[in-house]
C-alpha positions in Angstrom: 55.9 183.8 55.3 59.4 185.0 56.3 59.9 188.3 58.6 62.0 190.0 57.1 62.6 194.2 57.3 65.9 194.4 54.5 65.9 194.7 51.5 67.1 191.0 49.9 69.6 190.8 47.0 68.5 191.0 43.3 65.8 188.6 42.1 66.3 186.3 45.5 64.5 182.9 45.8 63.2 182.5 49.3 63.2 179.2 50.3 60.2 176.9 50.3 59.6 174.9 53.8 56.5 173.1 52.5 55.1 171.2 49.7 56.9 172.8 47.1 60.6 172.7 48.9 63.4 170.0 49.1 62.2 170.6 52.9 58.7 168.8 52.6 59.9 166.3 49.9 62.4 165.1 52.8 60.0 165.4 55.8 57.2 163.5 53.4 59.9 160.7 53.0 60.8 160.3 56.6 57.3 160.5 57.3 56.5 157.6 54.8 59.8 155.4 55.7 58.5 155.4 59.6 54.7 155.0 59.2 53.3 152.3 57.2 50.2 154.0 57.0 51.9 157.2 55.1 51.9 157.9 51.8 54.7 160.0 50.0 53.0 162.9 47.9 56.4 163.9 46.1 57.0 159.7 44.8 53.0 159.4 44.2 52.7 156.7 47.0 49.4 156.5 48.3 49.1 155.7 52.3 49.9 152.6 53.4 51.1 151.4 50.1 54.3 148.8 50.1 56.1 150.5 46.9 59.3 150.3 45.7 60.8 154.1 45.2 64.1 155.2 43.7 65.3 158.7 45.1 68.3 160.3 43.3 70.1 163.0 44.2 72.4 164.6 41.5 74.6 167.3 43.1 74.5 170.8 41.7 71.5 170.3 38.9 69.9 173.0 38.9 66.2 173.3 37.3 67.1 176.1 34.7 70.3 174.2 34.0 68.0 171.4 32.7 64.9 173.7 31.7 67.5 175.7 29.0 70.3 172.6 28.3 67.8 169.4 28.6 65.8 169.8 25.0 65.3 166.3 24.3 66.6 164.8 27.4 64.9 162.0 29.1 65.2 164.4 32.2 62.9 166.9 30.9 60.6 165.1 29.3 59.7 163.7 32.9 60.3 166.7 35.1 56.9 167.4 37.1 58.0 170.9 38.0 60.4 172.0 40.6 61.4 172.3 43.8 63.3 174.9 46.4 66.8 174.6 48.3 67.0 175.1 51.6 68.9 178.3 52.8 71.8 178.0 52.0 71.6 176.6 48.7 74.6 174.5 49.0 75.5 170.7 49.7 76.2 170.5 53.1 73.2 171.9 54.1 70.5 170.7 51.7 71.9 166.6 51.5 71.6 166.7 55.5 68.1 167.6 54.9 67.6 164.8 52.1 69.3 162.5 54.7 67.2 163.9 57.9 64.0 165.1 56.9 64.6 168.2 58.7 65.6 171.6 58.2 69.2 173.1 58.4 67.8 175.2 61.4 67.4 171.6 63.9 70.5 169.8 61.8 72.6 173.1 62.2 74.7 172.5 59.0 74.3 175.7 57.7 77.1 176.0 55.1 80.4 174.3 53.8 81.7 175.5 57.1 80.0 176.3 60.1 81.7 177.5 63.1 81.4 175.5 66.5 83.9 176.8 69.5 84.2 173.4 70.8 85.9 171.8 67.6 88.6 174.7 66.9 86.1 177.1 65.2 85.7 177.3 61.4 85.8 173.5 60.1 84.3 171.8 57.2 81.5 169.0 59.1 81.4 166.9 55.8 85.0 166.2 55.5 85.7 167.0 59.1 88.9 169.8 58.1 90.0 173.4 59.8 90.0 175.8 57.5 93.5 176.6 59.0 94.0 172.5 57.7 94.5 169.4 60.0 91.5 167.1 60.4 89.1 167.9 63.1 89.2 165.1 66.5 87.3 165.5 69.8 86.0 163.1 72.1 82.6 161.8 71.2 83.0 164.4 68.2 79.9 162.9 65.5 77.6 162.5 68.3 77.9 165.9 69.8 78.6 167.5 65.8 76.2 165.9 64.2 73.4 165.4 67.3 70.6 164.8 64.4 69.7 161.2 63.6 69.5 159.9 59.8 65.7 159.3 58.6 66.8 155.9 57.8 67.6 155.1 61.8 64.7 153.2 62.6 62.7 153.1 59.4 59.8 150.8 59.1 61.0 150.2 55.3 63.8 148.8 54.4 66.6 151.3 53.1 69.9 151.2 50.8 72.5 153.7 49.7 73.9 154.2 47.0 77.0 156.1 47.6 80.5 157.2 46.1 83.0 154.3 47.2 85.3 157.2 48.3 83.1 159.1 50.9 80.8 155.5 51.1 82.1 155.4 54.8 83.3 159.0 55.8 82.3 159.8 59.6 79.8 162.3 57.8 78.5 159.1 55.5 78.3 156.4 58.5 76.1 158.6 60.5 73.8 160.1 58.4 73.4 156.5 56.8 72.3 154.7 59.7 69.7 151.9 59.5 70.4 151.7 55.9 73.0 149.3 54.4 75.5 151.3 52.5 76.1 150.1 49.0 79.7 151.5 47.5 79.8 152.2 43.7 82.6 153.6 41.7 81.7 156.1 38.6 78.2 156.2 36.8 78.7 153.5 34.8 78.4 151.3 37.7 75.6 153.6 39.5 72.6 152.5 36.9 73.1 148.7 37.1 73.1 148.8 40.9 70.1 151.1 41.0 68.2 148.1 39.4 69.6 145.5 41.1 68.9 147.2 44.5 65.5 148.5 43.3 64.0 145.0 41.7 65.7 142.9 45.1 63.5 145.0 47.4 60.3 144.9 45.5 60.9 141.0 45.7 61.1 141.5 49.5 57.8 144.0 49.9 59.3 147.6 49.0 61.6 149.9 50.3 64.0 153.1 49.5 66.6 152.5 47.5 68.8 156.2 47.9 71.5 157.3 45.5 73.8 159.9 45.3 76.1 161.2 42.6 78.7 164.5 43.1 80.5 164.5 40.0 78.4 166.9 37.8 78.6 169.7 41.2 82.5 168.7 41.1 82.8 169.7 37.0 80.4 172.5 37.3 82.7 174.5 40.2 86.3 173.5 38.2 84.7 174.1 34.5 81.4 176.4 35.0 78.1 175.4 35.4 77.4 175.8 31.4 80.9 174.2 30.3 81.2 171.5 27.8 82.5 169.3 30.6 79.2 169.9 32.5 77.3 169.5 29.4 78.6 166.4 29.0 78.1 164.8 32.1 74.5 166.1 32.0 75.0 163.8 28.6 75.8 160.9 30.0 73.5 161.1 33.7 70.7 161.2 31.3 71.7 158.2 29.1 72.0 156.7 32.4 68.0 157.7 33.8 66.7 156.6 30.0 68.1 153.0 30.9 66.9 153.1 34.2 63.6 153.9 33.0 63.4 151.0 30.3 65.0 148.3 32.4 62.6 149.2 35.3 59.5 149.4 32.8 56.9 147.3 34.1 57.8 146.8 37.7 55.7 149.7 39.3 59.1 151.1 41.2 58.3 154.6 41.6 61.8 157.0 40.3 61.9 160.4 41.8 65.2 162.5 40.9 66.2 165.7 41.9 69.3 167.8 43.4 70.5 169.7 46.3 70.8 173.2 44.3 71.9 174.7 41.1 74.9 177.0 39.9 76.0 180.2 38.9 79.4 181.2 37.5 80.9 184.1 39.2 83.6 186.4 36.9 86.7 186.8 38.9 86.6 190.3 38.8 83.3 190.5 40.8 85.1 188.6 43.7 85.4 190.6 47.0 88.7 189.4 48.3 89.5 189.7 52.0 93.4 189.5 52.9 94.5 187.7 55.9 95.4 190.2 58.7 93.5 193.4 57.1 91.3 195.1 58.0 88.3 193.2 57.9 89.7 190.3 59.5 90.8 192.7 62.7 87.0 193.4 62.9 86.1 189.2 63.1 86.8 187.0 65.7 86.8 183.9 63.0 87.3 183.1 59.2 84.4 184.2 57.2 82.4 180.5 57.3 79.1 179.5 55.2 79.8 179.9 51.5 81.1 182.4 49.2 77.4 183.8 48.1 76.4 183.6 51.6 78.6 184.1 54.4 78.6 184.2 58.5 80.8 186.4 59.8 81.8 186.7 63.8 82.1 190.2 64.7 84.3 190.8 67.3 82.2 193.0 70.5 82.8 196.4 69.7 83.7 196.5 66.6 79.7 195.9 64.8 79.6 199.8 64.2 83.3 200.2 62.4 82.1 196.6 60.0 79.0 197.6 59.6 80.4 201.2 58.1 83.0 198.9 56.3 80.2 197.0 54.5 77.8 200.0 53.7 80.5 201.4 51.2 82.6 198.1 50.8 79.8 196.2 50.1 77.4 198.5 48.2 75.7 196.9 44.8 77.6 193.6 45.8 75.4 191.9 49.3 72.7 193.3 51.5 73.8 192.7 55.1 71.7 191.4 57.7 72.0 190.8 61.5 72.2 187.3 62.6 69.4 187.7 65.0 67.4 189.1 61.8 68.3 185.6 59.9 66.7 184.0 62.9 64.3 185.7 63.7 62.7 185.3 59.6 63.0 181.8 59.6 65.6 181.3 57.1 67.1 178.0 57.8 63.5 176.6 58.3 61.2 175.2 61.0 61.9 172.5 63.7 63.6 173.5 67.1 66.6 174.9 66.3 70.2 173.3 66.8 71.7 174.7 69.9 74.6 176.4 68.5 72.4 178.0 65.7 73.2 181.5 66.9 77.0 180.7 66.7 76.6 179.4 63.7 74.5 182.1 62.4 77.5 184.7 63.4 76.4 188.3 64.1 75.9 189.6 60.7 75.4 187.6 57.3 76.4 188.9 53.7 74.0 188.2 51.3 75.7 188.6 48.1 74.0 189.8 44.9 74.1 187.8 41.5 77.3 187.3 40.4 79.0 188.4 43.4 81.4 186.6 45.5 83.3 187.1 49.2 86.4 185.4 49.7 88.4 186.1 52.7 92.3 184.1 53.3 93.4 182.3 55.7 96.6 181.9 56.8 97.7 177.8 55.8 94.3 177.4 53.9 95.1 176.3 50.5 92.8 178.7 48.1 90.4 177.0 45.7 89.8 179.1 42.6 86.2 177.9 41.7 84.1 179.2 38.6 81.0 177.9 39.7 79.3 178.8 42.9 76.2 178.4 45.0 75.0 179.2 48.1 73.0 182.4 47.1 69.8 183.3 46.6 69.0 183.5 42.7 67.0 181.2 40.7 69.4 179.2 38.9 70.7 178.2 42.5 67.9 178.1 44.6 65.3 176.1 42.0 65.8 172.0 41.4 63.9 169.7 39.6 61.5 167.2 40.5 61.6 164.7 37.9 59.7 161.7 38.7 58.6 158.4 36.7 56.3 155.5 37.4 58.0 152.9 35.8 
Protein backbone atom coordinates (compact mmCIF):
# COMPACT_ATOMS: atom_id res chain seq x y z
CA UNK A 1 0.00 0.00 0.00
CA UNK A 2 1.71 3.20 -1.16
CA UNK A 3 1.30 6.66 0.79
CA UNK A 4 0.62 8.78 -1.35
CA UNK A 5 -1.47 12.47 -0.86
CA UNK A 6 -1.48 13.57 -5.09
CA UNK A 7 -3.42 13.02 -7.25
CA UNK A 8 -1.53 10.32 -9.81
CA UNK A 9 -1.78 10.67 -13.69
CA UNK A 10 -4.69 9.22 -15.70
CA UNK A 11 -5.40 5.46 -15.34
CA UNK A 12 -1.71 4.92 -13.46
CA UNK A 13 -0.52 1.34 -12.73
CA UNK A 14 1.09 1.36 -9.36
CA UNK A 15 3.73 -0.99 -9.15
CA UNK A 16 3.49 -4.41 -7.67
CA UNK A 17 6.39 -5.31 -4.98
CA UNK A 18 5.01 -8.85 -4.33
CA UNK A 19 3.80 -11.86 -5.90
CA UNK A 20 2.25 -10.42 -8.67
CA UNK A 21 5.36 -7.93 -9.70
CA UNK A 22 8.58 -8.37 -11.77
CA UNK A 23 9.87 -7.55 -8.04
CA UNK A 24 8.89 -10.88 -6.38
CA UNK A 25 9.41 -13.01 -9.61
CA UNK A 26 13.22 -11.70 -9.21
CA UNK A 27 13.56 -11.95 -5.41
CA UNK A 28 11.75 -15.69 -5.83
CA UNK A 29 14.59 -16.43 -8.27
CA UNK A 30 17.49 -15.22 -6.20
CA UNK A 31 15.91 -16.85 -3.49
CA UNK A 32 15.72 -20.25 -5.32
CA UNK A 33 19.28 -19.88 -7.11
CA UNK A 34 20.91 -19.51 -3.35
CA UNK A 35 18.88 -22.01 -1.34
CA UNK A 36 18.62 -25.49 -2.37
CA UNK A 37 15.78 -25.98 -0.28
CA UNK A 38 13.67 -23.04 -2.18
CA UNK A 39 11.28 -23.47 -4.60
CA UNK A 40 10.45 -20.76 -7.39
CA UNK A 41 6.57 -20.05 -7.40
CA UNK A 42 6.73 -17.90 -10.71
CA UNK A 43 8.79 -21.22 -12.77
CA UNK A 44 6.49 -23.81 -10.74
CA UNK A 45 9.60 -25.35 -8.91
CA UNK A 46 8.72 -26.97 -5.93
CA UNK A 47 11.41 -26.56 -2.80
CA UNK A 48 14.34 -28.27 -3.08
CA UNK A 49 13.78 -29.46 -6.55
CA UNK A 50 17.03 -29.67 -9.04
CA UNK A 51 15.10 -28.30 -12.24
CA UNK A 52 16.26 -27.00 -15.26
CA UNK A 53 14.49 -23.37 -15.92
CA UNK A 54 14.70 -21.07 -18.85
CA UNK A 55 14.01 -17.26 -18.02
CA UNK A 56 13.63 -14.89 -21.00
CA UNK A 57 13.52 -11.55 -20.95
CA UNK A 58 12.20 -9.75 -24.13
CA UNK A 59 12.79 -5.99 -23.88
CA UNK A 60 9.73 -3.75 -24.30
CA UNK A 61 6.76 -6.55 -24.57
CA UNK A 62 4.31 -5.33 -23.09
CA UNK A 63 1.13 -7.62 -21.89
CA UNK A 64 -1.57 -5.67 -23.87
CA UNK A 65 0.87 -5.64 -26.84
CA UNK A 66 0.50 -9.40 -26.85
CA UNK A 67 -3.10 -9.60 -25.25
CA UNK A 68 -4.54 -7.40 -28.53
CA UNK A 69 -1.49 -8.49 -31.40
CA UNK A 70 -0.77 -12.25 -30.09
CA UNK A 71 -4.22 -14.04 -31.49
CA UNK A 72 -2.83 -17.34 -32.34
CA UNK A 73 0.61 -16.82 -31.04
CA UNK A 74 2.37 -19.52 -29.20
CA UNK A 75 2.97 -16.58 -26.69
CA UNK A 76 -0.60 -16.26 -25.76
CA UNK A 77 -1.65 -19.44 -25.82
CA UNK A 78 0.86 -19.99 -22.77
CA UNK A 79 0.68 -16.66 -20.98
CA UNK A 80 -0.40 -17.46 -17.15
CA UNK A 81 -1.35 -13.87 -16.58
CA UNK A 82 0.73 -10.92 -15.97
CA UNK A 83 3.05 -9.21 -14.08
CA UNK A 84 4.05 -5.42 -12.86
CA UNK A 85 7.19 -3.18 -13.75
CA UNK A 86 8.95 -1.65 -11.34
CA UNK A 87 8.84 2.22 -11.06
CA UNK A 88 10.06 3.42 -13.56
CA UNK A 89 8.81 1.16 -16.14
CA UNK A 90 11.86 1.35 -18.21
CA UNK A 91 15.09 -0.94 -18.91
CA UNK A 92 17.57 0.29 -16.74
CA UNK A 93 15.74 0.01 -13.89
CA UNK A 94 13.58 -3.14 -14.18
CA UNK A 95 16.66 -5.65 -15.98
CA UNK A 96 18.81 -4.61 -12.76
CA UNK A 97 16.00 -6.00 -10.81
CA UNK A 98 15.81 -9.24 -13.08
CA UNK A 99 19.65 -9.35 -12.66
CA UNK A 100 19.51 -8.50 -8.66
CA UNK A 101 16.52 -9.64 -7.12
CA UNK A 102 15.97 -6.36 -5.63
CA UNK A 103 14.26 -3.33 -6.11
CA UNK A 104 15.43 -0.09 -7.92
CA UNK A 105 15.16 1.65 -4.44
CA UNK A 106 18.57 -0.70 -2.90
CA UNK A 107 20.11 -0.95 -6.80
CA UNK A 108 19.49 2.88 -7.26
CA UNK A 109 19.05 2.72 -11.00
CA UNK A 110 16.18 4.60 -11.24
CA UNK A 111 15.95 5.63 -14.85
CA UNK A 112 18.01 5.77 -18.27
CA UNK A 113 19.95 8.37 -16.44
CA UNK A 114 20.30 8.90 -12.86
CA UNK A 115 22.25 11.65 -11.45
CA UNK A 116 25.30 10.94 -9.06
CA UNK A 117 27.66 14.16 -8.25
CA UNK A 118 30.64 12.04 -7.99
CA UNK A 119 30.66 10.83 -11.79
CA UNK A 120 29.91 14.45 -13.48
CA UNK A 121 26.09 14.43 -12.77
CA UNK A 122 23.53 13.27 -15.36
CA UNK A 123 25.07 9.98 -17.02
CA UNK A 124 23.58 6.91 -18.64
CA UNK A 125 24.86 3.80 -15.92
CA UNK A 126 24.14 1.07 -18.69
CA UNK A 127 26.37 2.49 -21.33
CA UNK A 128 28.34 4.52 -18.92
CA UNK A 129 27.84 8.22 -21.18
CA UNK A 130 27.23 12.08 -19.98
CA UNK A 131 24.39 13.32 -21.27
CA UNK A 132 26.72 16.35 -22.24
CA UNK A 133 28.66 13.02 -24.28
CA UNK A 134 32.13 11.53 -23.38
CA UNK A 135 32.20 8.25 -21.58
CA UNK A 136 32.01 8.22 -17.87
CA UNK A 137 35.82 7.13 -15.87
CA UNK A 138 36.46 7.28 -12.16
CA UNK A 139 38.50 5.41 -10.02
CA UNK A 140 36.93 2.17 -8.72
CA UNK A 141 33.80 3.59 -10.82
CA UNK A 142 31.50 0.00 -11.13
CA UNK A 143 32.12 -0.86 -7.67
CA UNK A 144 31.13 2.40 -6.11
CA UNK A 145 28.19 2.90 -9.32
CA UNK A 146 26.97 -0.16 -9.24
CA UNK A 147 27.50 -1.23 -5.22
CA UNK A 148 24.68 -4.03 -5.71
CA UNK A 149 25.85 -7.59 -6.39
CA UNK A 150 24.28 -9.85 -9.40
CA UNK A 151 21.88 -12.75 -7.94
CA UNK A 152 24.06 -15.01 -9.86
CA UNK A 153 27.35 -14.09 -7.51
CA UNK A 154 27.41 -16.93 -5.36
CA UNK A 155 24.45 -19.03 -6.51
CA UNK A 156 24.12 -22.49 -5.29
CA UNK A 157 22.89 -23.42 -9.05
CA UNK A 158 24.76 -23.21 -11.76
CA UNK A 159 23.94 -20.08 -14.04
CA UNK A 160 24.44 -18.98 -17.93
CA UNK A 161 23.64 -15.83 -19.95
CA UNK A 162 22.56 -15.45 -22.81
CA UNK A 163 23.41 -12.14 -23.98
CA UNK A 164 23.69 -9.74 -27.13
CA UNK A 165 27.44 -10.25 -28.44
CA UNK A 166 27.69 -6.42 -28.50
CA UNK A 167 26.81 -5.39 -24.78
CA UNK A 168 27.89 -9.46 -23.80
CA UNK A 169 30.81 -7.72 -21.91
CA UNK A 170 29.92 -3.98 -21.33
CA UNK A 171 31.12 -2.87 -17.62
CA UNK A 172 27.22 -2.80 -16.95
CA UNK A 173 27.05 -6.65 -18.46
CA UNK A 174 30.38 -8.02 -16.56
CA UNK A 175 29.06 -6.89 -13.25
CA UNK A 176 25.63 -7.71 -13.11
CA UNK A 177 26.66 -11.14 -14.75
CA UNK A 178 28.89 -12.27 -12.10
CA UNK A 179 29.07 -16.00 -11.12
CA UNK A 180 27.36 -16.82 -14.31
CA UNK A 181 29.36 -17.62 -17.50
CA UNK A 182 28.35 -15.23 -20.20
CA UNK A 183 27.32 -16.88 -23.39
CA UNK A 184 27.56 -14.22 -26.56
CA UNK A 185 25.00 -14.70 -29.36
CA UNK A 186 24.44 -12.62 -32.44
CA UNK A 187 20.65 -12.01 -33.74
CA UNK A 188 17.64 -14.39 -32.84
CA UNK A 189 18.30 -16.80 -35.13
CA UNK A 190 21.17 -17.91 -33.17
CA UNK A 191 19.38 -17.13 -29.61
CA UNK A 192 16.91 -20.42 -29.92
CA UNK A 193 19.56 -23.06 -30.76
CA UNK A 194 21.73 -21.86 -27.82
CA UNK A 195 18.75 -21.75 -25.46
CA UNK A 196 18.61 -25.51 -26.00
CA UNK A 197 21.93 -26.29 -26.08
CA UNK A 198 22.61 -24.43 -22.76
CA UNK A 199 19.22 -25.67 -21.23
CA UNK A 200 19.58 -29.70 -22.11
CA UNK A 201 23.79 -29.34 -21.01
CA UNK A 202 22.67 -28.33 -17.58
CA UNK A 203 19.92 -30.70 -16.98
CA UNK A 204 22.70 -33.39 -17.87
CA UNK A 205 24.73 -31.73 -14.99
CA UNK A 206 21.67 -31.53 -12.15
CA UNK A 207 19.83 -28.13 -13.17
CA UNK A 208 20.36 -24.72 -13.26
CA UNK A 209 19.32 -21.18 -14.82
CA UNK A 210 19.91 -20.68 -18.10
CA UNK A 211 19.13 -16.49 -18.57
CA UNK A 212 18.46 -14.81 -21.91
CA UNK A 213 18.05 -11.50 -23.01
CA UNK A 214 16.86 -10.04 -26.30
CA UNK A 215 16.65 -5.89 -27.01
CA UNK A 216 15.71 -5.74 -30.48
CA UNK A 217 11.81 -5.69 -30.34
CA UNK A 218 12.33 -2.45 -27.42
CA UNK A 219 14.95 -1.08 -30.16
CA UNK A 220 12.03 -1.30 -33.27
CA UNK A 221 9.31 -0.30 -31.04
CA UNK A 222 11.12 3.31 -29.95
CA UNK A 223 12.40 3.98 -33.88
CA UNK A 224 8.96 2.48 -35.54
CA UNK A 225 6.12 2.58 -32.75
CA UNK A 226 5.22 0.08 -30.49
CA UNK A 227 2.19 -1.16 -33.00
CA UNK A 228 4.39 -0.75 -36.27
CA UNK A 229 4.70 -3.34 -38.90
CA UNK A 230 8.35 -3.55 -37.99
CA UNK A 231 7.35 -4.44 -34.32
CA UNK A 232 4.76 -6.67 -35.60
CA UNK A 233 7.10 -8.48 -37.23
CA UNK A 234 9.54 -9.13 -34.83
CA UNK A 235 6.85 -10.18 -32.36
CA UNK A 236 6.46 -12.65 -35.67
CA UNK A 237 9.48 -14.08 -35.70
CA UNK A 238 10.30 -14.06 -31.36
CA UNK A 239 7.27 -16.30 -31.36
CA UNK A 240 8.36 -18.67 -34.17
CA UNK A 241 11.30 -18.75 -32.15
CA UNK A 242 9.45 -19.77 -28.42
CA UNK A 243 7.21 -22.46 -30.64
CA UNK A 244 10.56 -24.21 -31.48
CA UNK A 245 11.83 -23.85 -28.19
CA UNK A 246 8.83 -25.44 -26.90
CA UNK A 247 8.94 -28.59 -29.28
CA UNK A 248 12.63 -29.14 -29.20
CA UNK A 249 12.47 -28.98 -25.37
CA UNK A 250 9.25 -31.32 -25.26
CA UNK A 251 9.92 -33.97 -22.95
CA UNK A 252 12.75 -32.83 -20.89
CA UNK A 253 10.83 -31.36 -17.88
CA UNK A 254 12.97 -27.82 -18.33
CA UNK A 255 10.70 -25.34 -16.91
CA UNK A 256 10.37 -21.89 -19.68
CA UNK A 257 9.25 -18.76 -18.05
CA UNK A 258 9.24 -15.54 -20.45
CA UNK A 259 8.43 -12.21 -19.73
CA UNK A 260 9.75 -8.44 -20.24
CA UNK A 261 10.96 -5.46 -18.47
CA UNK A 262 7.89 -3.13 -19.55
CA UNK A 263 5.64 -2.25 -22.35
CA UNK A 264 5.15 0.82 -24.78
CA UNK A 265 3.27 3.70 -25.66
CA UNK A 266 3.61 5.93 -28.70
CA UNK A 267 3.72 9.55 -27.90
CA UNK A 268 2.46 12.17 -30.96
CA UNK A 269 5.03 14.77 -31.28
CA UNK A 270 2.80 17.46 -30.74
CA UNK A 271 2.12 16.36 -27.08
CA UNK A 272 5.96 16.67 -26.36
CA UNK A 273 6.89 19.35 -23.74
CA UNK A 274 10.12 20.58 -25.01
CA UNK A 275 12.58 22.37 -22.73
CA UNK A 276 15.31 24.60 -24.57
CA UNK A 277 18.74 24.63 -23.27
CA UNK A 278 19.36 27.96 -21.31
CA UNK A 279 15.56 28.93 -20.74
CA UNK A 280 13.79 29.30 -18.39
CA UNK A 281 13.32 26.06 -16.88
CA UNK A 282 16.80 25.05 -17.07
CA UNK A 283 17.77 28.46 -14.88
CA UNK A 284 15.39 26.95 -12.23
CA UNK A 285 17.63 23.24 -12.25
CA UNK A 286 20.81 22.63 -11.16
CA UNK A 287 21.12 19.44 -13.69
CA UNK A 288 19.58 18.03 -17.03
CA UNK A 289 16.20 16.65 -16.48
CA UNK A 290 17.41 12.75 -15.83
CA UNK A 291 14.96 9.53 -15.52
CA UNK A 292 12.88 9.17 -18.65
CA UNK A 293 10.78 11.23 -20.74
CA UNK A 294 7.29 9.89 -18.94
CA UNK A 295 8.91 10.22 -15.82
CA UNK A 296 11.48 12.59 -14.99
CA UNK A 297 13.84 13.81 -11.83
CA UNK A 298 14.51 17.18 -11.84
CA UNK A 299 17.18 19.07 -9.45
CA UNK A 300 15.77 22.27 -8.34
CA UNK A 301 18.18 24.68 -7.64
CA UNK A 302 17.66 26.15 -3.54
CA UNK A 303 15.36 28.90 -3.89
CA UNK A 304 14.00 28.54 -6.79
CA UNK A 305 11.18 25.39 -5.78
CA UNK A 306 8.36 28.17 -5.45
CA UNK A 307 9.10 30.04 -9.14
CA UNK A 308 9.17 25.84 -10.76
CA UNK A 309 6.67 24.85 -8.93
CA UNK A 310 4.36 28.02 -10.26
CA UNK A 311 6.10 27.15 -13.75
CA UNK A 312 4.65 23.55 -13.65
CA UNK A 313 1.09 24.30 -12.22
CA UNK A 314 0.28 26.21 -15.54
CA UNK A 315 3.12 24.78 -17.73
CA UNK A 316 2.33 21.50 -16.87
CA UNK A 317 -1.44 21.38 -16.39
CA UNK A 318 -3.47 18.25 -18.16
CA UNK A 319 0.16 16.95 -19.13
CA UNK A 320 2.05 15.50 -15.43
CA UNK A 321 1.10 15.67 -11.78
CA UNK A 322 4.16 16.82 -9.94
CA UNK A 323 5.33 15.37 -6.82
CA UNK A 324 8.07 16.18 -4.26
CA UNK A 325 10.93 13.86 -4.17
CA UNK A 326 10.66 13.30 -0.53
CA UNK A 327 6.86 12.40 -1.42
CA UNK A 328 8.30 9.57 -3.99
CA UNK A 329 10.18 8.32 -1.06
CA UNK A 330 8.34 8.50 1.40
CA UNK A 331 5.25 6.20 -0.79
CA UNK A 332 7.56 3.58 -1.62
CA UNK A 333 7.74 3.97 -5.18
CA UNK A 334 11.02 2.42 -6.18
CA UNK A 335 10.19 -0.51 -3.77
CA UNK A 336 11.36 -2.12 -0.52
CA UNK A 337 15.02 -3.08 0.59
CA UNK A 338 17.32 -0.41 2.24
CA UNK A 339 17.56 2.15 -0.01
CA UNK A 340 20.79 3.07 -2.18
CA UNK A 341 22.60 5.87 -0.53
CA UNK A 342 22.29 8.39 -3.09
CA UNK A 343 18.49 7.59 -3.61
CA UNK A 344 17.52 11.12 -2.58
CA UNK A 345 19.95 12.59 -5.30
CA UNK A 346 18.75 10.50 -7.48
CA UNK A 347 15.26 11.05 -6.67
CA UNK A 348 15.84 14.98 -7.39
CA UNK A 349 13.50 17.44 -5.47
CA UNK A 350 10.48 17.14 -7.53
CA UNK A 351 9.34 14.39 -10.14
CA UNK A 352 6.98 14.94 -13.30
CA UNK A 353 4.72 12.32 -13.67
CA UNK A 354 3.45 12.68 -17.11
CA UNK A 355 -0.07 11.71 -18.23
CA UNK A 356 -0.77 9.33 -21.17
CA UNK A 357 0.61 10.41 -24.11
CA UNK A 358 2.61 13.08 -22.77
CA UNK A 359 6.17 13.55 -22.98
CA UNK A 360 9.13 16.10 -21.29
CA UNK A 361 12.13 16.58 -23.28
CA UNK A 362 14.53 19.10 -22.11
CA UNK A 363 18.18 19.83 -24.47
CA UNK A 364 21.31 19.84 -23.68
CA UNK A 365 23.94 21.53 -24.92
CA UNK A 366 26.35 18.72 -27.05
CA UNK A 367 23.67 16.02 -26.44
CA UNK A 368 22.69 14.56 -29.73
CA UNK A 369 18.59 14.49 -29.65
CA UNK A 370 16.94 11.08 -30.25
CA UNK A 371 13.53 11.55 -31.86
CA UNK A 372 11.76 8.39 -30.40
CA UNK A 373 7.97 7.32 -31.20
CA UNK A 374 7.79 4.89 -28.61
CA UNK A 375 8.27 5.55 -25.02
CA UNK A 376 8.03 4.12 -21.50
CA UNK A 377 8.75 4.99 -18.25
CA UNK A 378 5.15 6.06 -17.23
CA UNK A 379 2.59 4.82 -15.36
CA UNK A 380 -0.31 3.45 -17.82
CA UNK A 381 -1.17 -0.01 -18.42
CA UNK A 382 0.31 -0.77 -21.66
CA UNK A 383 3.72 0.22 -19.97
CA UNK A 384 3.51 -0.83 -16.58
CA UNK A 385 1.79 -4.56 -17.31
CA UNK A 386 4.13 -7.72 -18.77
CA UNK A 387 3.47 -11.05 -19.34
CA UNK A 388 4.20 -14.05 -17.54
CA UNK A 389 4.23 -16.71 -20.03
CA UNK A 390 5.45 -19.92 -18.79
CA UNK A 391 5.65 -23.69 -20.12
CA UNK A 392 6.57 -27.05 -18.66
CA UNK A 393 8.14 -28.53 -21.37
Amino acid sequence: MFAITNRLPRHAVLPDYGVDGLYGLASGLRRWLHDSTAGWHHGDVAAGEGATVVVLVIDGLGDRFLCVHGAGSALLAHRQGRLSSVFPSTTASAVTTLLTGVSPARHGLNGWFIHDRRFGGVIAPLPLLRRAGGSVEAFRLIPRLFPQASMFRRARRAVVVLSPQDIAFSRFSRHHNRGARIRPYQGLDALGPAIVDEANAMRRNGGGLVHAYYPVFDALSHAYGSHSAEALHCFARIDAMFAALCERLAGTGVRLVLTADHGFIDAPPERALRLPAGGEVAGMLDAPLFGERRLAFCAVRLGAEGDFEAWAAEALAGKAVVMRGEEVLAAGLLGPDQPHRRLRERVGTHVLLMEPGCTVIDEVEGEVPHELIGVHGGLTTDEMMVPLIRVRA
